[in-house]
N, C-alpha and C positions, 0 to 999 in steps of 0.2 A: 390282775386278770390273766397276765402273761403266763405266770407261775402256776395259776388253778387250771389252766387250758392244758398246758408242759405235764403237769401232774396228773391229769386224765388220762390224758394220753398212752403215760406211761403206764399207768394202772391197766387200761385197757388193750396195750402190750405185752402186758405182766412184768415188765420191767421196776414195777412200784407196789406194794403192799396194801392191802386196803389199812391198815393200822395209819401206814402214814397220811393215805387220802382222809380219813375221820379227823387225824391229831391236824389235820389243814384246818379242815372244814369247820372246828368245834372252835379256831378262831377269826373266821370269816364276817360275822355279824360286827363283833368290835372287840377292843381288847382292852381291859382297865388298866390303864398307869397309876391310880389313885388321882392326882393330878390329870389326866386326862384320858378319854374315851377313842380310842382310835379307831377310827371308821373306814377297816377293811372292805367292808359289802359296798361301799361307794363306787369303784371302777365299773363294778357287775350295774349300779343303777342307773349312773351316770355317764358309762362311756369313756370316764378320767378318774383318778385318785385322787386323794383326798390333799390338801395341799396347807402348809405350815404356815398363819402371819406368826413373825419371830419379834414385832414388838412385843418386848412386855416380856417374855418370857426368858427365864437364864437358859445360857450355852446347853447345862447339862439337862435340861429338858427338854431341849429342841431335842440334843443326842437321843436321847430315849425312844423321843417319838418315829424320829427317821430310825433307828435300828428295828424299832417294830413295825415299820410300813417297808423295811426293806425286806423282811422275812415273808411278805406275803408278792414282792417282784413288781416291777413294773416304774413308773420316772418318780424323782423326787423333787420336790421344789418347794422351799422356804423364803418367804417374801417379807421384806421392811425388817431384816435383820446386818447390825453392822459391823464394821470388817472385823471388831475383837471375837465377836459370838462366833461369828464365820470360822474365825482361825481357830477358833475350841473346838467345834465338830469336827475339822479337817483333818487336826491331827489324831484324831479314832479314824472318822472315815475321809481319807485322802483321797478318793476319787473324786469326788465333788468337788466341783466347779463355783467359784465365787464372781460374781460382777458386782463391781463396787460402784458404779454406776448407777444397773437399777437395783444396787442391791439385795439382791436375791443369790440363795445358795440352792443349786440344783443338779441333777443327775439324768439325763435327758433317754428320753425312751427312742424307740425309734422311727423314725421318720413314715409317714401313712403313706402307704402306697395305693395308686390307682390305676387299675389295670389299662391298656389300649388306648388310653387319652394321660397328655401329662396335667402333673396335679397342678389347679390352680393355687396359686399362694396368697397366704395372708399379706398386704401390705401395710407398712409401718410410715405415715407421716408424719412430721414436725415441723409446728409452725417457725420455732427456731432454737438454737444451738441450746436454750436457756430450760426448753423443753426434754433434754434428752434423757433425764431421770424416769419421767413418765413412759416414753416411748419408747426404751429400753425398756424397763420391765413388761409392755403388755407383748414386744417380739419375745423376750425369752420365755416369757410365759407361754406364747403360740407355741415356740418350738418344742421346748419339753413336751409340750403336748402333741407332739407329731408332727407339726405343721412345718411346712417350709415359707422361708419370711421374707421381704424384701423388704428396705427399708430407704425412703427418702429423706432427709433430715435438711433444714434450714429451707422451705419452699415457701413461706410463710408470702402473705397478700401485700407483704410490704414488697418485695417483688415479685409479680405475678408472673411473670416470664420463666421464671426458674418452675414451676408447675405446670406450664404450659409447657416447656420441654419435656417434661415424661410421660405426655398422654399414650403416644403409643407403649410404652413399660406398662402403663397403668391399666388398659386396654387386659390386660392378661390376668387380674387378680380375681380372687374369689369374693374377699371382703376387703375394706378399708377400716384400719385405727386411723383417727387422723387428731393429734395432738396439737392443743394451743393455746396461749395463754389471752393476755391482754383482751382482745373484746372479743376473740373466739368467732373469728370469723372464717376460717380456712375450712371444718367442714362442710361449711353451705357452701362452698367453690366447688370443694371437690364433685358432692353431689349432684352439681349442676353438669358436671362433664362425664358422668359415670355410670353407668347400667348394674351397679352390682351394692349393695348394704353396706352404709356407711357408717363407725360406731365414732361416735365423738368423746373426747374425752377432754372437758374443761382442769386447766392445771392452773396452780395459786402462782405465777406468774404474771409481772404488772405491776403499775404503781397504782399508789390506794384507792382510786376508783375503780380500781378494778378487785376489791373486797375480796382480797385472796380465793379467788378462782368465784366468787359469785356471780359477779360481770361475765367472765365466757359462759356459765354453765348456763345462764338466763337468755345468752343470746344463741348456746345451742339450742335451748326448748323451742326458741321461736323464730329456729332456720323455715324461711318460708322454700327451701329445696325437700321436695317430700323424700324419703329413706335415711332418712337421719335420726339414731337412735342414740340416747346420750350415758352416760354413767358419771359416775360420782367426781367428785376434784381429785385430782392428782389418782384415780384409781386405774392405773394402768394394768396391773392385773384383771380385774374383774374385763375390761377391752378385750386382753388377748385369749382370756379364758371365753368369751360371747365368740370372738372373730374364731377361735377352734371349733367351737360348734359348727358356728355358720358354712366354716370352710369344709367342716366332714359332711354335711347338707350338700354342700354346691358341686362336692365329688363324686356322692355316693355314686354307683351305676343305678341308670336307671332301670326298673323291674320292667322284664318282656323284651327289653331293649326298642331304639328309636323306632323300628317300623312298626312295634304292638298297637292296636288300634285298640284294644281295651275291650270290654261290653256294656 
């Protein structure tokens, strides 16, 4: 969107041709790889771009896809790809960024800003160290998408005290990720101490009663702490991609500004 905004602009400086604005425009809807549909018009729908899962797919098709979402401007990010595939696109496109962590390769856009008030941020919880796959990818996911992240990591119910130490940090967020394995009890905590949407995210973390993330994700549905909304196991992404939303929600200005009384 960056790019088609950059481009009007410049058309409407006369700095840009209308030829180049149409050869833009005639591939904005999507662009065929044979192999795959690239779904340029997505920023324009959804506010974000369109974004790579890199299981399953070889190095030089991810390449393709990122060259052709990079022609239309704006972040890049490939997710659940690993470090061999990584280091195949890097060496075409070397500015991208690899975390082997949560494993995601990405190209990060720039940070949202919000005028006269500072922005509140996404926070990143984990209930512990075993969880960081998860709770890294749904912060880098935030951030390529503009957001600024904070992250708490090992605060987990097994000591409660380490949680209870950051209420005032916590006091400041916009939304909460809050990652866990074993019986997925840490976002019904946090919810109970917090005024702002909670996104939980159960991880296959545990020993076999806890049926590779089935156990937490059953005891997120049934946080009796109301604002507790859950996503899938181990889906850290789809977290950070909700908590972007939520947090361009929680900054936007408000229309009329605080004293509008409305009609």
């Amino acid at each position: 969107m960056e790019r088609l905004i950059g481009l009007l602009t410049a058309y409407k400086e006369g700095t840009a041709d209308l030829d180049e604005v149409l050869a833009f425009l005639r591939r904005l809807p999507f662009e065929n790889l044979d192999f795959a549909r690239v779904d340029h018009h997505r920023a324009l729908r959804r506010g974000y771009p369109e974004v790579v899962y890199g299981e399953n797919k070889e190095a030089s098709q991810i390449l393709k896809i990122l060259q052709a979402m990079e022609r239309t401007g704006g972040p890049l990010l490939v997710t659940r790809i690993d470090p061999e595939k990584a280091a195949q696109v890097r060496r075409v496109m070397g500015d991208l960024q690899y975390d082997p962590t949560a494993r995601v390769l990405y190209r990060k856009g720039p940070v949202r800003e919000t005028s006269e008030v500072t922005r509140h941020p996404v926070q990143v919880l984990s209930a512990g160290s075993s969880d960081l796959a998860v709770a890294e990818e749904a912060a880098v996911t935030a951030e390529v998408l503009g957001q600024r992240v904070q992250r708490f990591y090992d605060v987990g119910v097994a000591g409660l005290h380490r949680l209870l130490h950051l209420l005032d940090e916590m006091s400041q967020a916009a939304v909460y990720v809050v990652v866990a394995g074993m019986e997925g009890a840490l976002p019904s905590v946090v919810a109970g101490l917090v005024a702002r949407p909670v996104i939980a995210v159960p991880t296959s973390i545990g020993y076999g009663a806890s049926f590779k993330g089935i156990a937490p994700l059953l005891g997120m549905l049934n946080s009796c702490a109301p604002g507790v909304a859950v996503v899938n196991i181990d889906n850290g992404f789809g977290a950070g991609y909700l908590a972007s939303m939520i947090a361009d929600m929680a900054n936007a200005p408000i229309l009329g500004g605080s004293g509008s009384s409305g009609t």
